[in-house]
VEXDREN-2710 file (C-alpha; in Angstrom, 1 decimal):
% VEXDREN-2710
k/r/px/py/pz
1/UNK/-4.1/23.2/15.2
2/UNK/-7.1/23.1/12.8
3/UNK/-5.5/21.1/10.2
4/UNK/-4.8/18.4/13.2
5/UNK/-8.6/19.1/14.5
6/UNK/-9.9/18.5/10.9
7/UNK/-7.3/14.7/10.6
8/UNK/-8.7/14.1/13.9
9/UNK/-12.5/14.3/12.2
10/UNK/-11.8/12.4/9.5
11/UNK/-10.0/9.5/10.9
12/UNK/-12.6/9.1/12.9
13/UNK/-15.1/9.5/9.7
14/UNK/-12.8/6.6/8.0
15/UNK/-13.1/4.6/10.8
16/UNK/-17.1/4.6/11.6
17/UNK/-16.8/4.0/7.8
18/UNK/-14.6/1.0/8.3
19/UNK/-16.5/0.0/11.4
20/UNK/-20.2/-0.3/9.5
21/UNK/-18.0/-2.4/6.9
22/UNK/-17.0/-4.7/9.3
23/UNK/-20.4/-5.4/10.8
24/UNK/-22.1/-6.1/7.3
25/UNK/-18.9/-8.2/6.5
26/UNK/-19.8/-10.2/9.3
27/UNK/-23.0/-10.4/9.1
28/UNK/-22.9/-10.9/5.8
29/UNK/-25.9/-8.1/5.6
30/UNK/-26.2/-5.1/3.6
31/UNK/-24.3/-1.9/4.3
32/UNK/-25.6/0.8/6.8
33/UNK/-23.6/3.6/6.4
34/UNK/-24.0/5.3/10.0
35/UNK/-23.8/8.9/10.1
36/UNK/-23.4/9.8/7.1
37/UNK/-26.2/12.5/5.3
38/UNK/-27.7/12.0/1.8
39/UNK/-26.1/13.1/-1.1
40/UNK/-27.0/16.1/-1.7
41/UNK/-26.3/17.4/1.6
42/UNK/-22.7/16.3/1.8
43/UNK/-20.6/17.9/-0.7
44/UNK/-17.6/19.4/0.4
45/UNK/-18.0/17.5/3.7
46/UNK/-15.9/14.9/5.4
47/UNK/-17.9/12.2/4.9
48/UNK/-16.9/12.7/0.9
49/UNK/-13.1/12.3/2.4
50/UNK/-13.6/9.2/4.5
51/UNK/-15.1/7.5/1.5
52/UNK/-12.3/8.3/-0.3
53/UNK/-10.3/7.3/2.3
54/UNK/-11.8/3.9/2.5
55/UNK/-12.4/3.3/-1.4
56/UNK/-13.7/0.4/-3.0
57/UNK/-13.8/-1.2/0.3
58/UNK/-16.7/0.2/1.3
59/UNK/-19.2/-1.6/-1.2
60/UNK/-17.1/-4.5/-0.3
61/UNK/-19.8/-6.5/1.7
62/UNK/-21.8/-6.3/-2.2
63/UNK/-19.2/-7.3/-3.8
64/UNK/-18.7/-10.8/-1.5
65/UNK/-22.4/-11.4/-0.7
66/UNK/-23.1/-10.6/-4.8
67/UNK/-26.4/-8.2/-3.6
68/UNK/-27.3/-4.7/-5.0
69/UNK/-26.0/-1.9/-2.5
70/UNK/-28.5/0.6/-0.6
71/UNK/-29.0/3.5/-3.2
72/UNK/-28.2/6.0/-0.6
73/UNK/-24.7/4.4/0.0
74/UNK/-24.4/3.9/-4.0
75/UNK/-25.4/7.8/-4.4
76/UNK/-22.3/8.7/-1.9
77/UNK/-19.6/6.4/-3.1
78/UNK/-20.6/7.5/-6.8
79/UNK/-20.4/11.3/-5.6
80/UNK/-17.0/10.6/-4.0
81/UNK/-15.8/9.2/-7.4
82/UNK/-16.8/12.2/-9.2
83/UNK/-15.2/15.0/-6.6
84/UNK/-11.7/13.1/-6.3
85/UNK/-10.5/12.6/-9.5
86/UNK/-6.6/12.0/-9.7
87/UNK/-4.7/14.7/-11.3
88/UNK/-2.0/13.7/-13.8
89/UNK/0.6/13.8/-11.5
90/UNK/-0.7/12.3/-8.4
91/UNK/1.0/9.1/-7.2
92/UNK/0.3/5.5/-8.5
93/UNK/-1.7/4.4/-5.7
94/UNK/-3.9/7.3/-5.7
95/UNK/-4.5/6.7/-9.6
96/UNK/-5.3/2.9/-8.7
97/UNK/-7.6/3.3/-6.0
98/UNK/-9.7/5.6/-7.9
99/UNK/-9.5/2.9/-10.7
100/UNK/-10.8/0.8/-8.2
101/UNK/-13.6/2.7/-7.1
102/UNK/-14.8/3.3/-10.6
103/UNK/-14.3/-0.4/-11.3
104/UNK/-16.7/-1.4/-8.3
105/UNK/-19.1/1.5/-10.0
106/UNK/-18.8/-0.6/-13.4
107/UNK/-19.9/-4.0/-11.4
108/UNK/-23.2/-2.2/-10.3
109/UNK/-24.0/-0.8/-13.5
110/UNK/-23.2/2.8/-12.5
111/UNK/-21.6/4.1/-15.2
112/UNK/-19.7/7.8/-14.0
113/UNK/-21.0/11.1/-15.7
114/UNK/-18.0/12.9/-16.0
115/UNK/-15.3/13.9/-13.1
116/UNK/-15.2/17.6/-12.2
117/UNK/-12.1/18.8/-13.8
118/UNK/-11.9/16.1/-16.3
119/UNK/-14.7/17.8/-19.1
120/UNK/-15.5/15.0/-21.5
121/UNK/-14.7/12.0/-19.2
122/UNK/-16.6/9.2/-19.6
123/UNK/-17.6/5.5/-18.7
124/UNK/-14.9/4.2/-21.8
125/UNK/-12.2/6.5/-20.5
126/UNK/-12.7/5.0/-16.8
127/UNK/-11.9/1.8/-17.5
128/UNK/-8.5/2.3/-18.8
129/UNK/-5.9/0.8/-16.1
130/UNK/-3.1/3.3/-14.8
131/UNK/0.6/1.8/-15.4
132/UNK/1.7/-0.8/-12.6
133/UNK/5.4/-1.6/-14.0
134/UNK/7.0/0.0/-10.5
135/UNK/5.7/-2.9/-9.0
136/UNK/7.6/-5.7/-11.0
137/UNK/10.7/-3.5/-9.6
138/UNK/10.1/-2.7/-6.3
139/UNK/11.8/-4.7/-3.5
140/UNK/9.8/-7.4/-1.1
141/UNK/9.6/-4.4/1.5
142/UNK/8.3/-1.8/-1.1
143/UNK/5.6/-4.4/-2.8
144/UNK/4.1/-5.6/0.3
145/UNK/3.4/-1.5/1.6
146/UNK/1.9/-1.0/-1.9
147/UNK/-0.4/-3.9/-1.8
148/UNK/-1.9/-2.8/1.6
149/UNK/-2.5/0.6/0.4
150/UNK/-4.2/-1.2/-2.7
151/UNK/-5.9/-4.2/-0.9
152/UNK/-9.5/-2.9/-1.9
153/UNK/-7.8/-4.8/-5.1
154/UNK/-8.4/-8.3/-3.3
155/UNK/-11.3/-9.6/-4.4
156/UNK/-11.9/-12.8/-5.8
157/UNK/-12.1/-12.8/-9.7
158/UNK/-10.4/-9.4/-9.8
159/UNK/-8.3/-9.2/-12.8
160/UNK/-5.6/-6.4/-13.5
161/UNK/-2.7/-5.4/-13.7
162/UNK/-1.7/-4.8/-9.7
163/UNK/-3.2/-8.8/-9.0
164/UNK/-1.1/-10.0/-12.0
165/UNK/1.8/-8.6/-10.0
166/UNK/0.7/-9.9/-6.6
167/UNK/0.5/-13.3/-8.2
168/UNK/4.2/-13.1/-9.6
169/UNK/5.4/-12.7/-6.2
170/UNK/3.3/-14.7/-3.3
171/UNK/7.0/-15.7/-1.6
172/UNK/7.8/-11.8/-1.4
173/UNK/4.3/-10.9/0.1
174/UNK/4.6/-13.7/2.6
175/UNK/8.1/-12.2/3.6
176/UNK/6.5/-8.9/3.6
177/UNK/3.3/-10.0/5.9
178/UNK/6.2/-11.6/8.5
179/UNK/8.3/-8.1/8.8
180/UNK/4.8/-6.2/8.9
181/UNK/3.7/-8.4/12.0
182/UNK/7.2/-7.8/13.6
183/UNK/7.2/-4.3/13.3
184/UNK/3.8/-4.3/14.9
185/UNK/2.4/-2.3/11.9
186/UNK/-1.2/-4.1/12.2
187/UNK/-2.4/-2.2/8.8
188/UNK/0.1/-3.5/6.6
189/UNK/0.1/-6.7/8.0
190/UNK/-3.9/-7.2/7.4
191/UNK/-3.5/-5.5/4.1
192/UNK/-0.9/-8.4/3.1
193/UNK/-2.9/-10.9/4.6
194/UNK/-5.9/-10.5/2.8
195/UNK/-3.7/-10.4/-0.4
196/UNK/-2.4/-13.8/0.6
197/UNK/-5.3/-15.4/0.9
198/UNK/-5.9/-15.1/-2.8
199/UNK/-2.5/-16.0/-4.2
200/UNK/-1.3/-19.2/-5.1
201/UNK/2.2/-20.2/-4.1
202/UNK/2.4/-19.1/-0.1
203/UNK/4.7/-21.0/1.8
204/UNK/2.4/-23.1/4.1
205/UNK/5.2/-22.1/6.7
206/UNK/3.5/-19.1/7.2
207/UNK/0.7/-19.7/9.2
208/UNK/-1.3/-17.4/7.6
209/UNK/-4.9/-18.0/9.5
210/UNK/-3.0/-17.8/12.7
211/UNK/-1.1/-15.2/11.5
212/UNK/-4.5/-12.9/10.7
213/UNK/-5.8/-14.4/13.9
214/UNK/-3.0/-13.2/16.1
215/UNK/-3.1/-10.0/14.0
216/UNK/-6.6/-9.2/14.6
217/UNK/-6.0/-9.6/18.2
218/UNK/-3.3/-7.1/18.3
219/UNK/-5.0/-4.2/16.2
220/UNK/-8.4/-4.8/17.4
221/UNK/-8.8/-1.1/17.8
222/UNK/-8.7/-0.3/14.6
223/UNK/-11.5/-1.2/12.7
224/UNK/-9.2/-0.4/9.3
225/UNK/-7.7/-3.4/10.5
226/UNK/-10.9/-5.7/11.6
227/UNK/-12.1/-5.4/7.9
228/UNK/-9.0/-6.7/6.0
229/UNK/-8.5/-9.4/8.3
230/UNK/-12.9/-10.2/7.9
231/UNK/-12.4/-9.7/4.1
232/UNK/-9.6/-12.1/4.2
233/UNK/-11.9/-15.1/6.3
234/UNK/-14.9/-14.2/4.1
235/UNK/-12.7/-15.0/1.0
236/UNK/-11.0/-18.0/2.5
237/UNK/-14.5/-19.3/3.4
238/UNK/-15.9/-18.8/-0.2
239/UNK/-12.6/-20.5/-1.7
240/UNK/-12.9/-23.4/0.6
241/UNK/-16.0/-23.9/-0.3
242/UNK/-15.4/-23.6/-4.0
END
């Protein structure tokens, strides 16, 4: 019953997380992290979790709208870097998100001091990619689920190893967006979404503003949702306008 109370907490964390995201995302404004304590009064809280939850995404609107986040936010999503650190045996994903997150650390100059459990780590050691060769061999169904979990990897410009897979396969995360949308499973479908809108090669079949439109609509509840489907217009918009 605790364990369920304490999932309970932090989805909701996650999702006043995603929810402040979403507004700045919109408003193309800075991020104000609601409820969330300074740094030194949060370790070992939940609010370290739903960052960690939410990754990279949440410095997302200062990576768009190129702007130097709030040094409060910066302080937390640094922290969060620090007290998760993969272990060696934890699962791809897990190891690329936190690549992520120290990645969007390395774009503000925010070099890490060392994870705990990880003595001698550095700002050199966090910058080498995890392996992403189960991707090139995963079916459409698998690849499309992986790229939502890893969407805080769409951005625009972003290079590694995860996009160059993305970009191999636009037809299979197309496919992958369609079978998310009929299986009503709004979070995969946003996730593929906003991977679409940066790959060359999608079918113009799909429909994909519609598609994001309609998916929006249908998980408008969940503000995990709202935000891909914003990140995905924001990038569109920028491209467009390229």
């Amino acid at each position: 019953m605790e364990q369920s109370g304490t999932s309970a907490l932090l989805q909701g964390a996650v999702q006043d997380l995603a929810s402040d995201v979403v507004s700045a995302l919109r408003g193309g404004d800075h991020l104000r992290m609601s409820g969330t304590g300074a740094v030194d009064e949060i370790e070992g809280s939940l609010d370290l979790a739903a960052v960690r939850v939410l990754g990279a995404d949440l410095l997302l609107p200062h990576v768009l709208f190129p702007s130097p986040p709030d040094p409060a936010a910066l302080a937390v999503f640094r922290k969060t870097v620090e007290t998760f650190p993969p272990r060696a045996d934890a699962a791809p994903t897990v190891k690329w998100s936190h690549w992520a997150m120290s990645r969007t650390l390395r774009r503000f100059d925010t070099p890490l001091s060392g994870a705990p459990g990880a003595p001698g780590a550095s700002f050199e050691d966090e910058a080498a990619e995890p392996d992403a060769g189960w991707l090139d061999e995963a079916t459409w169904q698998a690849l499309t689920h992986q790229l939502a979990v890893l969407a805080p990897l769409a951005v625009p410009a972003e290079d590694c190893a995860v996009v160059r897979a993305a970009r191999r396969r636009p037809v299979d995360v197309a496919r992958g967006f369609v079978r998310a949308v009929r299986r009503r499973d709004w979070q995969q479908a946003a996730g593929a979404g906003r991977w679409l809108t940066l790959l060359d090669g999608v079918p113009d079949t799909l429909g994909l503003e519609a598609g994001l439109d309609f998916v929006e609509l249908m998980g408008g509840n969940d503000p995990r949702v709202a935000l891909q489907v914003q990140a995905a217009r924001v990038m569109r918009t920028a491209g467009a306008l390229v």
